[in-house]
C-alpha positions in Angstrom: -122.2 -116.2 89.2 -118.9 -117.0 90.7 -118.4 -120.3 88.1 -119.0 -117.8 85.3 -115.7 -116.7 83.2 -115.4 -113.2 82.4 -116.7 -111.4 80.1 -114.8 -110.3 77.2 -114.0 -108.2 74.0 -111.7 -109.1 71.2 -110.8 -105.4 70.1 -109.7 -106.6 66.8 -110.5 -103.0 64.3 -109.1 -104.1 61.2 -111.1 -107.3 61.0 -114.5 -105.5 61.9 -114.2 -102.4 59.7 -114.2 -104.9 56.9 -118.1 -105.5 58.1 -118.8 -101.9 58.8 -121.4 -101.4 56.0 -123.0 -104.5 57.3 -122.4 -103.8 61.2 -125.1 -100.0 61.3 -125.9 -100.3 64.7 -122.7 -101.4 66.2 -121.1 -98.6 67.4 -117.2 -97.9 66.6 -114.2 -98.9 69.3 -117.2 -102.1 70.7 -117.0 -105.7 69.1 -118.3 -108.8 69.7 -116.7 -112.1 70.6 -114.9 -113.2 67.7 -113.9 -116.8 67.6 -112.0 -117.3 64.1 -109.0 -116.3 64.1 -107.0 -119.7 63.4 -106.0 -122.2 60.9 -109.5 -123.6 59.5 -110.9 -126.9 60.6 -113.6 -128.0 59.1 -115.5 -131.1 60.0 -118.7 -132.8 58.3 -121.8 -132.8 59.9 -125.5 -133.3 59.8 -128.3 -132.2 61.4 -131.7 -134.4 62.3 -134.2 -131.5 61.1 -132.4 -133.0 57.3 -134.9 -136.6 57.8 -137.8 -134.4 58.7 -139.9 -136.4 56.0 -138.9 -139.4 58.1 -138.9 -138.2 61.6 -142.6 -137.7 63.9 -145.0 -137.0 63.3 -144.5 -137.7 59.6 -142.5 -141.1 59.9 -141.0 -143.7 62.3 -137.1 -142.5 61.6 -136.5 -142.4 65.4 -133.2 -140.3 66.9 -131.2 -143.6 67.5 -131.8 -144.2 63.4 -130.4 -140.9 62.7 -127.9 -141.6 64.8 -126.8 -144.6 63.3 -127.6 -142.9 60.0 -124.8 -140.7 60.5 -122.0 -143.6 60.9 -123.1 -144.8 57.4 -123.1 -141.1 56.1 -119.2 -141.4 57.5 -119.6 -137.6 59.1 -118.0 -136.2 62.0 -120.7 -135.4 64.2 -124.6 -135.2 64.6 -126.8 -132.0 65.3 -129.7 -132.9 67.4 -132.7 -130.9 66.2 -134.7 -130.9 69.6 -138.3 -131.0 67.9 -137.7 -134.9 67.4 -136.5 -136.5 70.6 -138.9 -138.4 72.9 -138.2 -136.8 76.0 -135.9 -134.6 77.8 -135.6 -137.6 80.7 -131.9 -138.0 81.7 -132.2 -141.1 81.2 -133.1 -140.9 77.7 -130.7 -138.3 76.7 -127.8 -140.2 78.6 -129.2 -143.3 76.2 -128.9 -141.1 73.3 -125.2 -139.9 74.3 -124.0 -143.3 75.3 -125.3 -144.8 71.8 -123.4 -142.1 69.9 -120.1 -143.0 72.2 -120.6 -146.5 71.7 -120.3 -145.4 67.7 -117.9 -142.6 67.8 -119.8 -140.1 66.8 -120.2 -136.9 68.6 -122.7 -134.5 68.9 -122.2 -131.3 67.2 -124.6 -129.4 69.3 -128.7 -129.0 70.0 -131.3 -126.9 68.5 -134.4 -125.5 70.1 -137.4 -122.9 69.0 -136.7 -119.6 70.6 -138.7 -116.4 70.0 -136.1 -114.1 72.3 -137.3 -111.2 70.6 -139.9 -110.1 72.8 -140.7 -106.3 74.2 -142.4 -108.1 77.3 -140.2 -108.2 80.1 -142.4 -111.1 81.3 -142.1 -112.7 78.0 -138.7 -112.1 77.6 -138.8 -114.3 80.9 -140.2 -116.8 79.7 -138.0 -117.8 76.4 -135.1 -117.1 79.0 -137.2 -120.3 81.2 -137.3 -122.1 78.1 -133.5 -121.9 77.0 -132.6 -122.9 80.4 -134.6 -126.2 80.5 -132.8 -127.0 76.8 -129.5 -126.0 78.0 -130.0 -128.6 80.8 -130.6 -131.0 78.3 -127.6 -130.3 76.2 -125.7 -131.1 79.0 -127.5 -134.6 79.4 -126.6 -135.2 76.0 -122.8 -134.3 76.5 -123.3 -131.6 73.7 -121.2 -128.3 74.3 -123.3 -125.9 71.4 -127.3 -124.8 71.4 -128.9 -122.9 68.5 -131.2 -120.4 69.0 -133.8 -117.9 67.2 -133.9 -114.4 67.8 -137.6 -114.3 66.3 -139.8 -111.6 64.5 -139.6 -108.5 64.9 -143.0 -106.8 66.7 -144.8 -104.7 64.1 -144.4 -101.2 65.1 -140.7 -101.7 66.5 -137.4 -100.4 65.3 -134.1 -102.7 64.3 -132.2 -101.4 67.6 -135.3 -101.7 69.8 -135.6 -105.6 68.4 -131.7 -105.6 69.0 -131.9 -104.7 72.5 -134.8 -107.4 73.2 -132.9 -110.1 71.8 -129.9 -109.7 73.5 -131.7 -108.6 77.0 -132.5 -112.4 76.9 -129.6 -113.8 74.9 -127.1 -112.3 77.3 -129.0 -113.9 80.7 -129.0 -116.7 78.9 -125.6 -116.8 78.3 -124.7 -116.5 81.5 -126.7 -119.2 82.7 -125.3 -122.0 79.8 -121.8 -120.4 80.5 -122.1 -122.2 84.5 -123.0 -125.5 82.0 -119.8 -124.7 79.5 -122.5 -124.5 76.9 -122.0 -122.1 74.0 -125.4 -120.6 72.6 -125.4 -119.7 68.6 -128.1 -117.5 67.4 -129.1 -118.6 64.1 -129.6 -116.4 60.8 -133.1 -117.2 60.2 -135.3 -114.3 59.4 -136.7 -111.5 61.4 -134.4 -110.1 63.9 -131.6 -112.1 62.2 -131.9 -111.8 58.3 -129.3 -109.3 58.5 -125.5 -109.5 59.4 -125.6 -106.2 60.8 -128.4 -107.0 63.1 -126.8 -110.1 64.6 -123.5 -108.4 65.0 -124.9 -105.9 67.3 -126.6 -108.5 69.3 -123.5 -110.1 69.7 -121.8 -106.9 70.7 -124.5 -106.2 73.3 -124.3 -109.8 75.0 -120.4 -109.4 75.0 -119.9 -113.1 76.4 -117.6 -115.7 75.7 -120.6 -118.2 75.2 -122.3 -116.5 72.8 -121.9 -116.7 68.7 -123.4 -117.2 65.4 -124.8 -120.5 64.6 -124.5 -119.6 60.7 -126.8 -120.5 58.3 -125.7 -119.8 55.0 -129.1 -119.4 53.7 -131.9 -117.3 55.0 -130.1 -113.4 54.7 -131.6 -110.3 53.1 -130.0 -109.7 50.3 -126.7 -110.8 48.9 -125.8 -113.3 51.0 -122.1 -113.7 50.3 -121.0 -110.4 52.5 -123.0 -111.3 55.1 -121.8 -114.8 55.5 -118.0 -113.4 55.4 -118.9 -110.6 57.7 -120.3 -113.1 60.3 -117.3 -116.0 59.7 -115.4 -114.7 62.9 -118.2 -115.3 65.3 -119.9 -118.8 63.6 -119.9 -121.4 66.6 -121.6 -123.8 64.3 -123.1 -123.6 60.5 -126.1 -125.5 58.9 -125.5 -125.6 55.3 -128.1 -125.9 52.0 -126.9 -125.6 48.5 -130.1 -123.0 47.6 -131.1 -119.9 49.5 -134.4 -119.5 51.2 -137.2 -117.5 50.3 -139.7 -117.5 47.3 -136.7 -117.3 44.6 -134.0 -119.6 45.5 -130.6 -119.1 43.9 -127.7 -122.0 44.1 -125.3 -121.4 46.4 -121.6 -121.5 45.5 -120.0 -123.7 48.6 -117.3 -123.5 46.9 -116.7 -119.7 47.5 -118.4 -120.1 51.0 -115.9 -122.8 51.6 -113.2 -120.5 51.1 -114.2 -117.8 53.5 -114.3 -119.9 56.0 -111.1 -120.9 55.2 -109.7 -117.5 55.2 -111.7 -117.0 58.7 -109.6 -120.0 60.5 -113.1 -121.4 61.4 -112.4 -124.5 63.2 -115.9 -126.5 63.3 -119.1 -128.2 62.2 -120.4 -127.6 58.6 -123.7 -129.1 59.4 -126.4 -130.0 56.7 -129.3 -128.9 56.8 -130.9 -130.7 53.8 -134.3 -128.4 52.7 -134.2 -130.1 49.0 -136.9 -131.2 47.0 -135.1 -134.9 45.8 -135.7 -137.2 48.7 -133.9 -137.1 51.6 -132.6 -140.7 51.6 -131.1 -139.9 48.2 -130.4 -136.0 48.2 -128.9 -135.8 51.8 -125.6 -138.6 50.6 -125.5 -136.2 47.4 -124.6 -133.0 49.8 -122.8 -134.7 51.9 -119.7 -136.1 49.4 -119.8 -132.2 48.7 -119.1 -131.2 51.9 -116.7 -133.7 52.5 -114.5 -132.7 49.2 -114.6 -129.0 50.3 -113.5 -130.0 54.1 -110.6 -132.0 52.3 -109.5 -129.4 50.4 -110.0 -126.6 53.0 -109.3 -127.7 56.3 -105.6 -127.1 56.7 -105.5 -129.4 60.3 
């Protein structure tokens, strides 16, 4: 695609080796994109997915009332969870984007329901389809970042045969949003994702400047604490919960995840994702003074 910028690797050994036990199926000497490598910069955000309770089908909280939610939250920017806008219209989404101008609030990126892990060429076609129609979109909107989900992993199927899958489609798809200057983040959430190591070689094997990690700090196998400092380099976005997922939630310590970001130079969003049991109206504010004290005390631009 002639508007396409190279691809690239940052062949930076010292910083990967220190995710080698996490990294398995990435192969020595070949890296992914890493992004982090500067003075940290961390802004407040929010996504929309937070005011499910609120949001269709379950309430009337429409996306300009999230919108304007955000200016009274006093955050940086918005994350537009996809699953609650109207339409994908033009003229809607420019409506949306001229609102949030019109309040000086940017938007931190989109994010859509992929399943790119998929051992069906045909199928792998179609999510590929799909991204492009949301990556059209995010452009409407005037967003530059789209999450993604690599999906399950097909009973019967190995790690590096799911790898290979997801990043068949990940890496046609990143060629596509690159023509759009639209970064795609595939998000740790389960399957495919729920380990470091996993989307590390994904990232490897797309080997584009428009792809990273859209990190959330919450849904890993296992300790989560390496993974999230293995994967730091190559976050693009974040979506932050104080608990883990699964069926025995632990408390997350922000404060130490704070830090390695910090250490990482990440310059970007730390977006809530609010999956508490305290009411969102009441519980999302709470979060949100906590980012804000760690982005103070963190951010060093």
């Amino acid at each position: 695609m002639k508007n396409q910028l190279p691809r690239r690797s940052f062949l930076q050994t010292a910083g990967f080796a220190a995710a080698g036990t996490l990294a398995g199926t990435a192969s020595a000497g070949a890296h992914p994109v890493e992004w982090n490598n500067k003075r940290p910069r961390l802004l407040t955000g929010c996504c929309a997915y937070s005011y499910r309770a609120y949001l269709p089908p379950l309430g009337k909280m429409t996306m300009e009332d999230f919108i304007l939610k955000a200016i009274d939250l006093g955050i940086d920017g918005v994350d537009i969870t996809t699953y609650y806008l109207d339409s994908t219209e033009p003229g809607y989404l420019h409506h949306l984007r001229h609102l949030a101008f019109k309040h000086g609030i940017p938007f931190s990126g989109t994010a859509i329901r992929t399943e790119m892990c998929q051992p069906d060429p045909a199928r792998r076609a179609e999510q590929f389809e799909g991204i492009k129609k949301w990556v059209d979109a995010t452009e409407s909107l005037g967003a530059s970042h789209m999450r993604v989900f690599g999906g399950n992993i097909p009973q019967g199927a190995t790690d590096e045969q799911a790898v290979g899958w997801t990043a068949d489609t990940m890496r046609q798809a990143c060629d596509y949003s690159a023509t759009k200057g639209i970064t795609l983040g595939i998000e740790s959430h389960g399957g495919i994702t729920a380990r470091a190591s996993n989307i590390l070689a994904i990232l490897k094997r797309v080997d584009s400047p428009y792809a990273g990690c859209n990190l959330d700090i919450s849904h890993f196998d296992g300790d989560p604490y390496p993974q999230i400092e293995a994967l730091v380099p190559y976050a693009t976005h974040t979506h932050i919960k104080s608990m883990t997922g699964g069926k025995n939630p632990q408390e997350l310590d922000l404060e130490r995840i704070w830090k390695m970001f910090a250490s990482g130079g990440y310059q970007g969003f730390m977006s809530v994702e609010y999956e508490g049991s305290e009411d969102p109206m009441t519980g999302i504010p709470k979060i949100i003074d906590q980012v804000k004290n760690l982005c103070r005390k963190y951010s060093t631009v």
